[in-house]
RODO-2510 file (C-alpha; in nm, 4 decimals, decimal comma):
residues 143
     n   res          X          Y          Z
     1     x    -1,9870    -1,4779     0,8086
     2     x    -2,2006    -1,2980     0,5395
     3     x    -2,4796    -1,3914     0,5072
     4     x    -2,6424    -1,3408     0,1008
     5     x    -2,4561    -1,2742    -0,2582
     6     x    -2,1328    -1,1635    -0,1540
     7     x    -2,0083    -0,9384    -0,4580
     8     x    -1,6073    -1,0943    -0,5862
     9     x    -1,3272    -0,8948    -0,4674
    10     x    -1,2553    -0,6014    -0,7096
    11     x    -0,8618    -0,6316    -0,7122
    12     x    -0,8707    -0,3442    -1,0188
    13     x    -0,8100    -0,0020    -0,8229
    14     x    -0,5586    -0,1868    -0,6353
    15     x    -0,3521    -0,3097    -0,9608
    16     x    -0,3728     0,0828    -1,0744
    17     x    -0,2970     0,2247    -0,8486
    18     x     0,0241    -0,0246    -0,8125
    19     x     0,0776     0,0434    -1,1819
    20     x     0,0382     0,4820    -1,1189
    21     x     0,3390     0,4066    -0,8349
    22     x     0,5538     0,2001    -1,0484
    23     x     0,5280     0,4567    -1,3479
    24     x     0,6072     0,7476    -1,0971
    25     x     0,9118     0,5396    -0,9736
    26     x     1,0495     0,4648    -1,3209
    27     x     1,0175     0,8564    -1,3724
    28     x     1,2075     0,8904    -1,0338
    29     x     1,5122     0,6876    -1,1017
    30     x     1,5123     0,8257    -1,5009
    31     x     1,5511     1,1695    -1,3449
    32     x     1,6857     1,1794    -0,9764
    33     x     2,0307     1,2902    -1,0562
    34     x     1,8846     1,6097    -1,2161
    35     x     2,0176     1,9078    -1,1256
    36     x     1,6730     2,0404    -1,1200
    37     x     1,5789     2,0376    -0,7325
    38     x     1,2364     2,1822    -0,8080
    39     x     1,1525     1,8678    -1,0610
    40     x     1,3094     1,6212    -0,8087
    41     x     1,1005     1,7335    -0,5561
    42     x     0,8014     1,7580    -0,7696
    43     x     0,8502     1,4125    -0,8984
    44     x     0,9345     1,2597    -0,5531
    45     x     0,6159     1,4184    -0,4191
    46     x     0,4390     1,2296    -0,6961
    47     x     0,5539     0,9149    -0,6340
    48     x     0,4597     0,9725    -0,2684
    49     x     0,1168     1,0559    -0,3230
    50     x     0,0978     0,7084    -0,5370
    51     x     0,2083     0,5029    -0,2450
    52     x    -0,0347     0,7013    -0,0518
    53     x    -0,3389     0,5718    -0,2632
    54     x    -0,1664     0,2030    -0,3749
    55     x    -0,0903     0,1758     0,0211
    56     x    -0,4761     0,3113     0,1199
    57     x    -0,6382     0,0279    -0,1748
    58     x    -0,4237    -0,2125     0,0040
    59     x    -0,5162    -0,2349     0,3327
    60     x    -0,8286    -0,1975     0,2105
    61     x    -0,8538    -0,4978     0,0122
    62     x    -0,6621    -0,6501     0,3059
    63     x    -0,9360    -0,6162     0,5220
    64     x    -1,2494    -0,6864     0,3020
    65     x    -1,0779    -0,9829     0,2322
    66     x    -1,0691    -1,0849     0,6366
    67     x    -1,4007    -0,9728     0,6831
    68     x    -1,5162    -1,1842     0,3831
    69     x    -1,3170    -1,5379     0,4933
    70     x    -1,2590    -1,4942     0,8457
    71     x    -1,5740    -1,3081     1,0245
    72     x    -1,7740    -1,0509     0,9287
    73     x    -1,6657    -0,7571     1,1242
    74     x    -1,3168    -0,8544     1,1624
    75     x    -1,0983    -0,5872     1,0674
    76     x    -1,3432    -0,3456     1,2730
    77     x    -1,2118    -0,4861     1,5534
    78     x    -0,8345    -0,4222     1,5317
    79     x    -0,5777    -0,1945     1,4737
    80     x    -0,3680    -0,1844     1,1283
    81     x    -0,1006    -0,3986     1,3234
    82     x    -0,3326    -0,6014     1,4285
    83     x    -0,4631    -0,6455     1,0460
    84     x    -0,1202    -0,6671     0,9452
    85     x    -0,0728    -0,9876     1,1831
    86     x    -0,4084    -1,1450     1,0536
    87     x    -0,3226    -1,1090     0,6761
    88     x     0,0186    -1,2722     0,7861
    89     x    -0,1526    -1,5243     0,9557
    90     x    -0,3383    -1,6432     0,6644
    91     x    -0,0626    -1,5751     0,3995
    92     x    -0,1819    -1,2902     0,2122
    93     x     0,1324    -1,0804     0,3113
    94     x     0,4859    -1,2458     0,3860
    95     x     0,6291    -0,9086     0,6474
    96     x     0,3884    -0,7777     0,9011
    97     x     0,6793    -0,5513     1,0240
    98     x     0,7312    -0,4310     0,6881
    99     x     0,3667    -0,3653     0,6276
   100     x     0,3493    -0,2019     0,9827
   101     x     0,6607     0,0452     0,8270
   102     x     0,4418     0,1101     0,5222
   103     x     0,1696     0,2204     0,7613
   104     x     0,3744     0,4616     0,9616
   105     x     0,5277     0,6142     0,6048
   106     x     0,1912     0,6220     0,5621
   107     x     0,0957     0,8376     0,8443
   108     x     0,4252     1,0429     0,7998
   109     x     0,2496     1,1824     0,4313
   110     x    -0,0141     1,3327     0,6666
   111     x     0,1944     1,5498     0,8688
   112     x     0,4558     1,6776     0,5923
   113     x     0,5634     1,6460     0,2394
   114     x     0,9009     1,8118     0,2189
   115     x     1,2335     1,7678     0,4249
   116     x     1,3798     1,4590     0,5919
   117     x     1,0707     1,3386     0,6750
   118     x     0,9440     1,2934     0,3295
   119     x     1,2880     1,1603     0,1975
   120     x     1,2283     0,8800     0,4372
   121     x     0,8321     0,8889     0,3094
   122     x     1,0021     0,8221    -0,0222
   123     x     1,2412     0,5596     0,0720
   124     x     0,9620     0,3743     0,1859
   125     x     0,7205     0,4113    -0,1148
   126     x     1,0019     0,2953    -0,3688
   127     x     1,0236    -0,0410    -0,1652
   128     x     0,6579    -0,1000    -0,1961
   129     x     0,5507    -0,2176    -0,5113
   130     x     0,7079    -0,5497    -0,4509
   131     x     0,4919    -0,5680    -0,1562
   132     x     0,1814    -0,4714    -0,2753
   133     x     0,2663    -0,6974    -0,5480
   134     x     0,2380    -1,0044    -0,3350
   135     x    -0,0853    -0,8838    -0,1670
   136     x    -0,2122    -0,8639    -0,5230
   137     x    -0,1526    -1,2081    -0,6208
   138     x    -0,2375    -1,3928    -0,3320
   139     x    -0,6151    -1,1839    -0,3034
   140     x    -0,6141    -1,3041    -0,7117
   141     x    -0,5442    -1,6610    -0,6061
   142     x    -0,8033    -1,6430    -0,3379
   143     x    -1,0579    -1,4482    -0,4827
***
């Protein structure tokens, strides 16, 4: 456990960078049956680099939030699945698989932005707002 002032979870960057995706999504849907390949792309790319930063402030959050309530060093000492399980465990997230998806769309951005891969990239970051959303309230509720 901590030991001192422990500072209040900042939940902030997290609800900003949830908002940045959901804007880039609404653009998405507005325009993705544009003729315009180049401004599909472009806009698909965007919303792929928001679920890249909303996903990153997540797990984040995730795991200042174990090490804050459950032991100090906690999510040192695992692997994203393994964080995934924990913030199951203790109801901050309702779909450790789903999360454990999210992380391997996540790793997917690294390694390339255009083709199939990124169309499933993409698939994945339109589902996640609903997700994050839930993370979001619960840390709230538990702040």
């Amino acid at each position: 456990m901590n030991i001192g002032f422990i500072m209040p979870l900042n939940v902030e960057t997290l609800e900003k960078s949830i908002k940045a995706l959901e804007k880039s999504i609404n653009v998405y849907y507005s325009y993705k049956e544009d003729e315009n390949k180049d401004l599909i792309d472009t806009i698909s790319l965007g919303v792929i680099h928001n679920f890249k930063i909303a996903y990153e402030n997540s797990w984040k959050l995730m795991a200042r939030w174990l090490d804050e309530n459950i032991s100090a060093d906690t999510s040192h000492k695992t692997t994203k699945k393994g964080l995934f399980s924990l913030a199951g465990e203790y109801f901050l997230i309702d779909d450790v698989n789903m999360w454990i998806e999210f992380h391997n769309a996540r790793n997917n951005t690294s390694h390339r932005y255009y083709g199939i891969l990124s169309h499933e990239v993409l698939e994945y970051a339109l589902k996640f707002p609903s997700y994050a959303e839930y993370l979001l309230k619960n840390l709230k509720e538990r702040k």
